[in-house]
Gaussian input, Z-matrix of N, CA and C with variables (Angstrom, degrees):
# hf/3-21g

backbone

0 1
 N
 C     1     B1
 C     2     B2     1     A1
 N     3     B3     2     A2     1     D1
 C     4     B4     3     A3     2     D2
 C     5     B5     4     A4     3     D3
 N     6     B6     5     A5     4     D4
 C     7     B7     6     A6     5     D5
 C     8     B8     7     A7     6     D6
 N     9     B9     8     A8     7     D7
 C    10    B10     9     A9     8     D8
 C    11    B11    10    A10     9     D9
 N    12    B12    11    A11    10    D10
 C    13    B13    12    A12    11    D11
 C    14    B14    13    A13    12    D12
 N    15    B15    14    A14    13    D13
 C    16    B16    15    A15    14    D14
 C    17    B17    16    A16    15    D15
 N    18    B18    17    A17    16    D16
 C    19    B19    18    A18    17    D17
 C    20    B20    19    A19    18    D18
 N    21    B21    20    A20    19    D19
 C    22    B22    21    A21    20    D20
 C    23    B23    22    A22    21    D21
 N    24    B24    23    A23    22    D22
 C    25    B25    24    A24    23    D23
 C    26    B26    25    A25    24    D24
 N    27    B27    26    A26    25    D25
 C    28    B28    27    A27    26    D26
 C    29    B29    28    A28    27    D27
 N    30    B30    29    A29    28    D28
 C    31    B31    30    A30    29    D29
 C    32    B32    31    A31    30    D30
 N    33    B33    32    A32    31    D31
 C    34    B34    33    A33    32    D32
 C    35    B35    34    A34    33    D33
 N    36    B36    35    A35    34    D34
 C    37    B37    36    A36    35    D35
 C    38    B38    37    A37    36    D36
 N    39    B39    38    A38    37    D37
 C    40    B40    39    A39    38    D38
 C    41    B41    40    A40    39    D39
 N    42    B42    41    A41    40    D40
 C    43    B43    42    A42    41    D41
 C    44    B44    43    A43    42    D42
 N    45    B45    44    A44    43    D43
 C    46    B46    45    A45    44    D44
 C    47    B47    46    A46    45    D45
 N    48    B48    47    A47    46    D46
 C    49    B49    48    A48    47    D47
 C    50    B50    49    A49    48    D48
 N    51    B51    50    A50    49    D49
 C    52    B52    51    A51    50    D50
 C    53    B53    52    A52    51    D51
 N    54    B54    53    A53    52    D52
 C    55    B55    54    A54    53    D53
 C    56    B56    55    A55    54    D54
 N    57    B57    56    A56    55    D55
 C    58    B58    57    A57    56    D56
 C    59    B59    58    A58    57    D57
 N    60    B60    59    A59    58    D58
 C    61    B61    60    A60    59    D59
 C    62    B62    61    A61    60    D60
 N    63    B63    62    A62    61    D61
 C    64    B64    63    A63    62    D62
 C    65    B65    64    A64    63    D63
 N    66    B66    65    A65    64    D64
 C    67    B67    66    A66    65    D65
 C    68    B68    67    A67    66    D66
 N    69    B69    68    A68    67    D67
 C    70    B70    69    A69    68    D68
 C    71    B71    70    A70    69    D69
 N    72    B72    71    A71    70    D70
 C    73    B73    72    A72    71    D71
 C    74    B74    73    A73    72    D72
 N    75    B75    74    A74    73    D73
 C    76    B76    75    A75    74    D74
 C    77    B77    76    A76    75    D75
 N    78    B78    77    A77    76    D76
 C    79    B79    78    A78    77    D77
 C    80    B80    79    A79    78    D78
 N    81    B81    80    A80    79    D79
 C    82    B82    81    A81    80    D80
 C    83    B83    82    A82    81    D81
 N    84    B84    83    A83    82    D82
 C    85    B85    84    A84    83    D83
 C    86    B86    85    A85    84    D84
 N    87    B87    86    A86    85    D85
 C    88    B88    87    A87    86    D86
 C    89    B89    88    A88    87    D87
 N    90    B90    89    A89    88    D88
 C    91    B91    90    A90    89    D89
 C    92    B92    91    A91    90    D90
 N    93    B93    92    A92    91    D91
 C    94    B94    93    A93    92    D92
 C    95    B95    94    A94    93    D93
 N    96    B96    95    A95    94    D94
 C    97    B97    96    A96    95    D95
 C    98    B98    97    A97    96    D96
 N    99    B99    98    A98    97    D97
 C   100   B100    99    A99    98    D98
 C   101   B101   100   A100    99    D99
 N   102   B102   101   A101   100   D100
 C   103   B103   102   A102   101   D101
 C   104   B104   103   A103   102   D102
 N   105   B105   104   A104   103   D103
 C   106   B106   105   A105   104   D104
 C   107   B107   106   A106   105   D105
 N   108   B108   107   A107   106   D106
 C   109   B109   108   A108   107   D107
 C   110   B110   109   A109   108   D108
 N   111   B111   110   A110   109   D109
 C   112   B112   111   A111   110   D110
 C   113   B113   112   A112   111   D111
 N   114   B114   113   A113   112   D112
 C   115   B115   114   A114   113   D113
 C   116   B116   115   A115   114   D114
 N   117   B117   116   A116   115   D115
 C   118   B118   117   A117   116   D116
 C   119   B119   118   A118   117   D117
 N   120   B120   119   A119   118   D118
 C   121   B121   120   A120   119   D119
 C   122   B122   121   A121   120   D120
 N   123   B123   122   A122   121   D121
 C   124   B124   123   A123   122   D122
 C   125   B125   124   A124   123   D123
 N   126   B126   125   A125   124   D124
 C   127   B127   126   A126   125   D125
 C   128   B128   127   A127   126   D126
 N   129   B129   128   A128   127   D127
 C   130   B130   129   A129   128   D128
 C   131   B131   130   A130   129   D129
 N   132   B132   131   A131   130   D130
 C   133   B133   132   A132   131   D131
 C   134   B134   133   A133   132   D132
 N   135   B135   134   A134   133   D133
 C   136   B136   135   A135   134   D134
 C   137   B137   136   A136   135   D135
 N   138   B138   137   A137   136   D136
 C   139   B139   138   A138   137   D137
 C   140   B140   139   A139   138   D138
 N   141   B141   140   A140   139   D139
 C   142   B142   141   A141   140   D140
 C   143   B143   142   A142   141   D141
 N   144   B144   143   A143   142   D142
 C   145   B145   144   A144   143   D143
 C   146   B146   145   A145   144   D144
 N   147   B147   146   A146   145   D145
 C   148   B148   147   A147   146   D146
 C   149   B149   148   A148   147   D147
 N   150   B150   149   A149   148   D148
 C   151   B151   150   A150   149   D149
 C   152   B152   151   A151   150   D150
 N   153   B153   152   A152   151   D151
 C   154   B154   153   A153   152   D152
 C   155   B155   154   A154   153   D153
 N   156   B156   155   A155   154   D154
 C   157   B157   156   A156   155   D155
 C   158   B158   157   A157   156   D156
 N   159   B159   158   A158   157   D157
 C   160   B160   159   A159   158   D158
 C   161   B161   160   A160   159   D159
 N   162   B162   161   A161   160   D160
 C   163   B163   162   A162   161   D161
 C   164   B164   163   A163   162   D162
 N   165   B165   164   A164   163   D163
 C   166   B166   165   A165   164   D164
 C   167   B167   166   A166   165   D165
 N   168   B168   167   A167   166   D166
 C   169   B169   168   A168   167   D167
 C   170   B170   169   A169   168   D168
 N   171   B171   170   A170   169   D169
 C   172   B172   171   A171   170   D170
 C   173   B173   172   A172   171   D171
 N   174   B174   173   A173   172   D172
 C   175   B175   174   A174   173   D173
 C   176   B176   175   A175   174   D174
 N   177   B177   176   A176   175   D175
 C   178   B178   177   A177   176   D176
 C   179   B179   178   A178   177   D177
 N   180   B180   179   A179   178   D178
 C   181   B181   180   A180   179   D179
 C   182   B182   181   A181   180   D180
 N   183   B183   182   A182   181   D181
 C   184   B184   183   A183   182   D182
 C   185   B185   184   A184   183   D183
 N   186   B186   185   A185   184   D184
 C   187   B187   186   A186   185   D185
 C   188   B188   187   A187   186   D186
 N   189   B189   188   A188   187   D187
 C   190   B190   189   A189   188   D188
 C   191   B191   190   A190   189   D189
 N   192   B192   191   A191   190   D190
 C   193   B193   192   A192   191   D191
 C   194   B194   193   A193   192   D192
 N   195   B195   194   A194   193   D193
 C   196   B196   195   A195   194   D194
 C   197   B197   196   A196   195   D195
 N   198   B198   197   A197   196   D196
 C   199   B199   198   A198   197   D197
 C   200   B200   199   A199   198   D198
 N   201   B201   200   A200   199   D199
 C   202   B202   201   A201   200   D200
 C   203   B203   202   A202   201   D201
 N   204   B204   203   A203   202   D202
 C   205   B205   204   A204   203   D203
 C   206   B206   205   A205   204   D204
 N   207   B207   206   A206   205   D205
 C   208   B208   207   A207   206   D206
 C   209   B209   208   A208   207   D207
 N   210   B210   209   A209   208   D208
 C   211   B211   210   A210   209   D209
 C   212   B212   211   A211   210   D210
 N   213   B213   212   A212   211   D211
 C   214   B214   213   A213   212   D212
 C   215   B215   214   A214   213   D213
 N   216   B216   215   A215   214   D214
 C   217   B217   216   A216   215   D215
 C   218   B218   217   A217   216   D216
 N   219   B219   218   A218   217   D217
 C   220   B220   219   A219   218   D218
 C   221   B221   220   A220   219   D219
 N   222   B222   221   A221   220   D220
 C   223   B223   222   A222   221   D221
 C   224   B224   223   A223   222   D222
 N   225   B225   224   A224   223   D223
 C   226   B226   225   A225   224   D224
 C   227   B227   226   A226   225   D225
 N   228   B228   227   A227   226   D226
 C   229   B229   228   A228   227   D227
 C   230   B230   229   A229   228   D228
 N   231   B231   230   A230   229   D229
 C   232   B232   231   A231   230   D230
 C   233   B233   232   A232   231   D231
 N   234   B234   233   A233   232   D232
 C   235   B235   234   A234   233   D233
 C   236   B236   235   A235   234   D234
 N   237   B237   236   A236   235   D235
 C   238   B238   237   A237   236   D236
 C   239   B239   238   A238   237   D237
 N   240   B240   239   A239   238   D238
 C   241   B241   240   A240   239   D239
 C   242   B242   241   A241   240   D240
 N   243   B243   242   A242   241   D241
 C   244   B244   243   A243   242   D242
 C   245   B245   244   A244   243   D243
 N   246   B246   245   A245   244   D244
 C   247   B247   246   A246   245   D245
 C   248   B248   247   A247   246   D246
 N   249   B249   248   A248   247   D247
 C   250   B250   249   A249   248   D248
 C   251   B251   250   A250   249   D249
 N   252   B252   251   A251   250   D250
 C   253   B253   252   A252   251   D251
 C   254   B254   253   A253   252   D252
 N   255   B255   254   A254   253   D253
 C   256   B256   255   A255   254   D254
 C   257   B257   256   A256   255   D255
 N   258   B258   257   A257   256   D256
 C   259   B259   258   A258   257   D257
 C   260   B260   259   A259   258   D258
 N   261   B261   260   A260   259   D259
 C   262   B262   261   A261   260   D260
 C   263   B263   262   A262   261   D261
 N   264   B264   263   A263   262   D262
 C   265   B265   264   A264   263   D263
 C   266   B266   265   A265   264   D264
 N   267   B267   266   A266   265   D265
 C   268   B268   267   A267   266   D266
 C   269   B269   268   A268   267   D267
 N   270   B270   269   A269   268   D268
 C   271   B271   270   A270   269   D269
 C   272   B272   271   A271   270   D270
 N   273   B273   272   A272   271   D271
 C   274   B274   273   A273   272   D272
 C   275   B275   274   A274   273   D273
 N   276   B276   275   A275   274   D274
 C   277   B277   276   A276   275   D275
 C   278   B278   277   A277   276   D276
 N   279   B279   278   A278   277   D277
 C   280   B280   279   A279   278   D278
 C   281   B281   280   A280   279   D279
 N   282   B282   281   A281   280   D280
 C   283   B283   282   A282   281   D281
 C   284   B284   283   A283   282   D282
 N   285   B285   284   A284   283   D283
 C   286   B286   285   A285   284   D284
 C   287   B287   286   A286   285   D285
 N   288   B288   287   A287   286   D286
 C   289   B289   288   A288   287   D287
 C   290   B290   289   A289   288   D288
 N   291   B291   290   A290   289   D289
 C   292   B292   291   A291   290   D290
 C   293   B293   292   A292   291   D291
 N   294   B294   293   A293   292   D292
 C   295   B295   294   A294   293   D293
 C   296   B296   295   A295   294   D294
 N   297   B297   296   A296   295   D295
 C   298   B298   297   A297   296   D296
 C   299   B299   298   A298   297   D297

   B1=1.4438
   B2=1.5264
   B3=1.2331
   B4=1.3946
   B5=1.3929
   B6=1.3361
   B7=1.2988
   B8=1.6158
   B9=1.1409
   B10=1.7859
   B11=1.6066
   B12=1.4064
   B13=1.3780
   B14=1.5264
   B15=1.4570
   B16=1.7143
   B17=0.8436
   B18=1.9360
   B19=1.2260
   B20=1.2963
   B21=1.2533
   B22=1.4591
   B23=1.2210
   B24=1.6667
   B25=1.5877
   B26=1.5818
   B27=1.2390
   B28=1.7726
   B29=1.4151
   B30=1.0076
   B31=1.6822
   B32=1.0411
   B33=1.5127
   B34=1.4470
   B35=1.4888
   B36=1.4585
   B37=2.0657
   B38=1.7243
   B39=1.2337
   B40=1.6129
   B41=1.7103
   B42=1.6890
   B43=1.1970
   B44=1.5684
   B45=1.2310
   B46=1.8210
   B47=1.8087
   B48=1.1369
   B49=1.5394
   B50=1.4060
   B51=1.5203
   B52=1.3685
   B53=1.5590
   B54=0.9938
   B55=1.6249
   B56=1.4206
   B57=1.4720
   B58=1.7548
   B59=1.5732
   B60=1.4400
   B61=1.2730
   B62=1.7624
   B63=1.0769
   B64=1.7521
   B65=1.3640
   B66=1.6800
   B67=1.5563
   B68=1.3967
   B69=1.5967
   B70=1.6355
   B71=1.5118
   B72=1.3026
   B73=1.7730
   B74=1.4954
   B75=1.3483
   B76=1.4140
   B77=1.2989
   B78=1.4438
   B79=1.8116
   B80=1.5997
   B81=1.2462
   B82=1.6420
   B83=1.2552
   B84=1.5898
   B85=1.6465
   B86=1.8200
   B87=1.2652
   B88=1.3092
   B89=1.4816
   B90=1.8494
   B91=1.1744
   B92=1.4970
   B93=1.2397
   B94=1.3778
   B95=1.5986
   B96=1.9232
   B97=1.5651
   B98=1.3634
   B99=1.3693
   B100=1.5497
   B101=2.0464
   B102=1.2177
   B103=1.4084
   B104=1.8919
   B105=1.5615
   B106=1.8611
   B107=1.0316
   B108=1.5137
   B109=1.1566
   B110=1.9480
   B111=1.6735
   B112=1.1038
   B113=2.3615
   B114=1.6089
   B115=1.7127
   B116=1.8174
   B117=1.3484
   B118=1.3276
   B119=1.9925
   B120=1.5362
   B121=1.9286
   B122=1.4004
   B123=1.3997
   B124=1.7356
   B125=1.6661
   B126=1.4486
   B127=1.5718
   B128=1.6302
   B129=0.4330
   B130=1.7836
   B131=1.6373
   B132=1.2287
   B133=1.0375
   B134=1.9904
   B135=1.2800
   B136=1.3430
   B137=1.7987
   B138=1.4868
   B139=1.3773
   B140=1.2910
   B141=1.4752
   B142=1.6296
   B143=1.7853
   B144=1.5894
   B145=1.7597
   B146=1.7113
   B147=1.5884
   B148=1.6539
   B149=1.2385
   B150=1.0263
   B151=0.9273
   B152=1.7385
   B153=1.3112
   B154=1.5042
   B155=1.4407
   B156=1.5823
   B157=1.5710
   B158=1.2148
   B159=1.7865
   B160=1.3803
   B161=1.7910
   B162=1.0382
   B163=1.3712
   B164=1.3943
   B165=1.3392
   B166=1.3733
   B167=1.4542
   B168=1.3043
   B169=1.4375
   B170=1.5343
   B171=1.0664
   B172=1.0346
   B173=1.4159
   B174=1.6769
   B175=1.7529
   B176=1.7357
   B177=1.0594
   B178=1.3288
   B179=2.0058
   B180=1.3271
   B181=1.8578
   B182=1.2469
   B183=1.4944
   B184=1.2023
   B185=2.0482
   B186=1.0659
   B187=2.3088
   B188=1.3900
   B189=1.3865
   B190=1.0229
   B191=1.5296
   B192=0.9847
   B193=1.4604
   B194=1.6677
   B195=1.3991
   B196=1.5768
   B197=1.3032
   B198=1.3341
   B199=1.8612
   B200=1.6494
   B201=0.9154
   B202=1.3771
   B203=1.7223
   B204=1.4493
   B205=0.8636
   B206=2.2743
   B207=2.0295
   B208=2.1331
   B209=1.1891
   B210=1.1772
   B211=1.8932
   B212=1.3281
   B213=1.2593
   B214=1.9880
   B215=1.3086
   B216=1.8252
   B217=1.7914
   B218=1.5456
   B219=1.2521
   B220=2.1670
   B221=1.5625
   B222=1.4659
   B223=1.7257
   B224=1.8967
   B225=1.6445
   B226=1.6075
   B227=1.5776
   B228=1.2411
   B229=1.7793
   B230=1.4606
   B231=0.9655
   B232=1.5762
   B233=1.8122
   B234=1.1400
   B235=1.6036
   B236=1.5824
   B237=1.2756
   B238=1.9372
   B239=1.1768
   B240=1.0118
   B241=1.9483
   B242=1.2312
   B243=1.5276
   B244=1.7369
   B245=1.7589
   B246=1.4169
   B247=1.4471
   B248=1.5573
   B249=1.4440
   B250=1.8236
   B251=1.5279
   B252=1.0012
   B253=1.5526
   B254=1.5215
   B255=1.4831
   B256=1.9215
   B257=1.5111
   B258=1.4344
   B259=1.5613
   B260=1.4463
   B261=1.1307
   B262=1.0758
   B263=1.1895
   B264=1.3988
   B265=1.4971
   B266=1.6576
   B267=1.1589
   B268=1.7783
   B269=1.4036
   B270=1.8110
   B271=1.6545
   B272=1.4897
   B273=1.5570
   B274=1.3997
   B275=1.3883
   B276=1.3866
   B277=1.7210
   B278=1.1507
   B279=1.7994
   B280=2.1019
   B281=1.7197
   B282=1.5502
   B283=1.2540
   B284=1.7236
   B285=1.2940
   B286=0.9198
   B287=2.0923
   B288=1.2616
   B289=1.7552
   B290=1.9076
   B291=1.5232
   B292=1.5660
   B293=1.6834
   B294=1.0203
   B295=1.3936
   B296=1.7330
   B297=1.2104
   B298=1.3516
   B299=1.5091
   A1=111.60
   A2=146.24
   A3=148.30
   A4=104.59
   A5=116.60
   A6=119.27
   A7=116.92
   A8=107.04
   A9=122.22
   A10=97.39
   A11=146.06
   A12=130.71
   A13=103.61
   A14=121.70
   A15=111.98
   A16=116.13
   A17=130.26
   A18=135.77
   A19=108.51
   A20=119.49
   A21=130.81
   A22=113.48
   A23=115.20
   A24=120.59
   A25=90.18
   A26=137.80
   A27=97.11
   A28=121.05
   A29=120.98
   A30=117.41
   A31=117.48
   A32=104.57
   A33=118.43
   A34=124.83
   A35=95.21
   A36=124.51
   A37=95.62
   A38=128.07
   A39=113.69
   A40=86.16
   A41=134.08
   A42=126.41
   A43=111.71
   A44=112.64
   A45=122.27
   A46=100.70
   A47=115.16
   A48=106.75
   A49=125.33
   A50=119.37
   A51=161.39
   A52=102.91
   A53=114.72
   A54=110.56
   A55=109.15
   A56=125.79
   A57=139.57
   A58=94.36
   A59=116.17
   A60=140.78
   A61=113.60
   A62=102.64
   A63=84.68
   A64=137.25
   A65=119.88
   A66=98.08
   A67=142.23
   A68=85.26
   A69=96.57
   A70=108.70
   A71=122.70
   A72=115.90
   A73=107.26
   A74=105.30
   A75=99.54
   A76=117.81
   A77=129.46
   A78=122.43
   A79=111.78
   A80=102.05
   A81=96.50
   A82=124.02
   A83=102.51
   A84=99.79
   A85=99.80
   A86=121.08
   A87=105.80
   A88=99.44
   A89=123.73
   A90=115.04
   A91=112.13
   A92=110.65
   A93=112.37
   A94=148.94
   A95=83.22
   A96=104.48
   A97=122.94
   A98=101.95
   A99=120.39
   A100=106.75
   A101=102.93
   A102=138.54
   A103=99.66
   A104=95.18
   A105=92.33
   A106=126.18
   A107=152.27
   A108=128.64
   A109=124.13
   A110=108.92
   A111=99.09
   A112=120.10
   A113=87.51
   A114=76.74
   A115=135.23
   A116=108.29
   A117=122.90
   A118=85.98
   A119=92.07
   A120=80.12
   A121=133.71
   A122=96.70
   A123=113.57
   A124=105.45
   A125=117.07
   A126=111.24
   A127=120.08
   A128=136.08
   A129=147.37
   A130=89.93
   A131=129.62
   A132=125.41
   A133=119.49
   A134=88.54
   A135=95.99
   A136=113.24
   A137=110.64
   A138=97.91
   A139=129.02
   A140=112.40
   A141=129.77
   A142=100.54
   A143=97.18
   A144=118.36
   A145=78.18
   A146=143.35
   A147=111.58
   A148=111.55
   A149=127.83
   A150=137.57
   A151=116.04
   A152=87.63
   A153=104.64
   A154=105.42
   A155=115.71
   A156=118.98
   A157=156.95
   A158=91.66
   A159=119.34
   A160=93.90
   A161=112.61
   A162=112.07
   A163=91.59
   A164=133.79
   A165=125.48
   A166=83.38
   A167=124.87
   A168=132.39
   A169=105.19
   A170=137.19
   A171=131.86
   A172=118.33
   A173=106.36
   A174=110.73
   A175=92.64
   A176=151.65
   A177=141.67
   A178=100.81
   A179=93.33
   A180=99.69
   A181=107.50
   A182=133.97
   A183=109.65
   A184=112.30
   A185=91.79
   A186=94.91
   A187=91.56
   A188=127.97
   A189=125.66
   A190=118.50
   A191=129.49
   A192=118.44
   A193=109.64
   A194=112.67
   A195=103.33
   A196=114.55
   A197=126.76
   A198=135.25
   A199=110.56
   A200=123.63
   A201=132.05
   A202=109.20
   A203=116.27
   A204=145.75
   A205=115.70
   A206=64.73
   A207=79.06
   A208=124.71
   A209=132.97
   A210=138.16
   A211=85.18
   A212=140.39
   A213=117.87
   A214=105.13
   A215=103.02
   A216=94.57
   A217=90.06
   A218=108.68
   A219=108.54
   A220=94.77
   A221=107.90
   A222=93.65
   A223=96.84
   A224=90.95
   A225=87.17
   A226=106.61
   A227=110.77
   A228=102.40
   A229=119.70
   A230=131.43
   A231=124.17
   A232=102.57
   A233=134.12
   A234=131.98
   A235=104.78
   A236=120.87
   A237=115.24
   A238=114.48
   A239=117.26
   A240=142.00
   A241=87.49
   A242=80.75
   A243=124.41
   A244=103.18
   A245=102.09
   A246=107.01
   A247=109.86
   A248=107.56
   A249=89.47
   A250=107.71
   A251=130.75
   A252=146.96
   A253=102.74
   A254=105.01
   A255=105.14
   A256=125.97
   A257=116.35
   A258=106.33
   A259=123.98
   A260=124.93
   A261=135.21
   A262=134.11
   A263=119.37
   A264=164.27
   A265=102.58
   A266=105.48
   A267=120.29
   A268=108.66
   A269=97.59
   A270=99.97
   A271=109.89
   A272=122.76
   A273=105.12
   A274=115.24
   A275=123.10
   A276=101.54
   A277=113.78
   A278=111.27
   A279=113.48
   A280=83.24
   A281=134.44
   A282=110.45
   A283=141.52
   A284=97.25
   A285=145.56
   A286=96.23
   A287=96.83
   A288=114.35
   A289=103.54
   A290=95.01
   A291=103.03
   A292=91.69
   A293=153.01
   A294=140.50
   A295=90.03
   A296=120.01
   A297=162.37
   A298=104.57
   D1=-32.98
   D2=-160.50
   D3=-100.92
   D4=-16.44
   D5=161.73
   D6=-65.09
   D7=-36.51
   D8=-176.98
   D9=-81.31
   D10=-23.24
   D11=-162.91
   D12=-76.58
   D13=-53.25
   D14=173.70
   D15=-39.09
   D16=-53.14
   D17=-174.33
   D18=-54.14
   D19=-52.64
   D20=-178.36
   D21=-46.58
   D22=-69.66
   D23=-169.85
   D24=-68.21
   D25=-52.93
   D26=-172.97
   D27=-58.42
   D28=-45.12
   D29=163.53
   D30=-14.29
   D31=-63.87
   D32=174.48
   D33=-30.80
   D34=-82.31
   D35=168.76
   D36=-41.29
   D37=-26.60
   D38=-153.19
   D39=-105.37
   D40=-32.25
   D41=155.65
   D42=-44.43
   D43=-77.29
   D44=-174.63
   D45=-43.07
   D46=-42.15
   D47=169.81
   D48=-42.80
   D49=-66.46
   D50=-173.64
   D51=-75.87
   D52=-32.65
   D53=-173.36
   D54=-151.00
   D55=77.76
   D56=-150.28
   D57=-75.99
   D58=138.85
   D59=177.81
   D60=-100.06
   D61=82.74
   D62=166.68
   D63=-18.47
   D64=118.36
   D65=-161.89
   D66=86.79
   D67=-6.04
   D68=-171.78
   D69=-72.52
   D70=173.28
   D71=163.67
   D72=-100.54
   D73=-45.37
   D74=173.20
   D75=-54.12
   D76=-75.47
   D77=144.03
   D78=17.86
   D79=-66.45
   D80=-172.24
   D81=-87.46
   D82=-1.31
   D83=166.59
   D84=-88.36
   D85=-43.25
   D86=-153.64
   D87=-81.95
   D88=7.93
   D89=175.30
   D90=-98.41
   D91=-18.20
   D92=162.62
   D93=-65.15
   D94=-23.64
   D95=-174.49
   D96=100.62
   D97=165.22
   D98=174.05
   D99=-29.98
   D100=-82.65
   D101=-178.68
   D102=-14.72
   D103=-73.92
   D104=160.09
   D105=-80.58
   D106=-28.70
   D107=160.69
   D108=-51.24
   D109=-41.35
   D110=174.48
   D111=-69.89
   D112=-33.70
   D113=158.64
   D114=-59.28
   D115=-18.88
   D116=-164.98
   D117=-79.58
   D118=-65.08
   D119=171.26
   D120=-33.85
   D121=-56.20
   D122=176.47
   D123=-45.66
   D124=-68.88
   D125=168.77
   D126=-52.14
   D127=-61.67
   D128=173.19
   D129=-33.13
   D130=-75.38
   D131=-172.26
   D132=-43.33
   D133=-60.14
   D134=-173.40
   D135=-68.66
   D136=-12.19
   D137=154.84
   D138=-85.44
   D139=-13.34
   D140=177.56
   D141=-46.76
   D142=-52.26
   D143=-160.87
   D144=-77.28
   D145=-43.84
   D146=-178.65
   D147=-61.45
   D148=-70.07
   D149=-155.20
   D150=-41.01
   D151=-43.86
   D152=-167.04
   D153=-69.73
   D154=-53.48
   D155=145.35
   D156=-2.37
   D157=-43.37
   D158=179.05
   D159=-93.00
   D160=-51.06
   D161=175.74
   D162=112.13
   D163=53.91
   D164=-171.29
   D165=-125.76
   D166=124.02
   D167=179.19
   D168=-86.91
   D169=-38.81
   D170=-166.24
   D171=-84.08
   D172=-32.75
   D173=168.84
   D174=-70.02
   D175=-36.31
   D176=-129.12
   D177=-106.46
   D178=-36.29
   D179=157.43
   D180=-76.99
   D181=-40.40
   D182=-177.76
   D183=-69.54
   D184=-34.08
   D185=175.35
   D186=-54.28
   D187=-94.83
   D188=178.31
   D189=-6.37
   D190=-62.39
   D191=-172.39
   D192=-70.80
   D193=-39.88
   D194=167.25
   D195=-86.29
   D196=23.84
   D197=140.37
   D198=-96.98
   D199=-8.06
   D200=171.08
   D201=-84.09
   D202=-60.06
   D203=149.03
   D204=0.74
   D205=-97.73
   D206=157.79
   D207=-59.64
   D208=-39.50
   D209=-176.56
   D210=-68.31
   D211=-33.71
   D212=-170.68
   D213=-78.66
   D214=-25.79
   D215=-164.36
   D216=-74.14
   D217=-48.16
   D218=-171.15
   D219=-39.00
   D220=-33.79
   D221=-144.90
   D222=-71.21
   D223=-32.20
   D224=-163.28
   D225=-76.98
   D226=-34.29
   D227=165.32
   D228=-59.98
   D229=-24.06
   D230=178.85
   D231=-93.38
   D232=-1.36
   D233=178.52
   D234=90.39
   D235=16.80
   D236=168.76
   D237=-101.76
   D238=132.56
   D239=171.25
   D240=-105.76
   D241=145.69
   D242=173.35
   D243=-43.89
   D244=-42.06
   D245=-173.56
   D246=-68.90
   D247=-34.94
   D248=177.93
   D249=-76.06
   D250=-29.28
   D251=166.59
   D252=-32.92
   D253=-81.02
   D254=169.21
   D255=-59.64
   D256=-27.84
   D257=153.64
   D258=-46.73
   D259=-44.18
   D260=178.18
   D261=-51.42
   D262=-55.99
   D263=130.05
   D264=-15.44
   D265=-58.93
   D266=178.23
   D267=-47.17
   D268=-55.74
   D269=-167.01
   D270=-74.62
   D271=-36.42
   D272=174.50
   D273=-74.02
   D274=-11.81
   D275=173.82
   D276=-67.61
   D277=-23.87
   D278=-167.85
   D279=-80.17
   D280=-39.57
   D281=177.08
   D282=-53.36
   D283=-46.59
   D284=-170.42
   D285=-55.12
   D286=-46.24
   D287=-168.31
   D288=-83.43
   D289=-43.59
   D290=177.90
   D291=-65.78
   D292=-61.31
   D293=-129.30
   D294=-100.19
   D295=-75.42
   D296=-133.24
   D297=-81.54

């Protein structure tokens, strides 16, 4: 099952893209543009690194998931799926094994 939730929630973000929801949040990132969606990463991230800092596990899964979150919306505004993401991922582990 947790294998299917990325797939899922971009689906999601790539519906709300393609077919805008009044009210939506996602909506209001991809109506705003590049500029805020990639700032929303930038924050997300850098609370990932507080949180994690603090050593508070439970704030630091919750950042994480709204950095998970933003990286799907970037991904789906710029044209990347999860799937070219794990292609990717694929080829440096077969590299990674040949060299490494």
């Amino acid at each position: 099952m947790e294998s299917r939730v990325i797939e899922e929630l971009y689906q999601i973000i790539k519906d709300r893209k393609t077919k805008p929801v009044e009210g939506s949040y996602t909506c209001h990132l991809f109506n705003k543009g590049r500029d805020l969606i990639l700032k929303k990463v930038s924050e997300e991230a850098t609370e990932v690194i507080l949180a994690s800092k603090s050593m508070d596990r439970e704030e630091t899964i919750s950042e994480l998931a709204d950095l998970c979150y933003h990286i799907l919306v970037m991904m789906c505004h710029d044209g990347i799926t999860p799937s070219d993401v794990c292609r990717e991922l694929q080829g440096r582990m077969k590299n990674n094994h040949k060299g490494g």
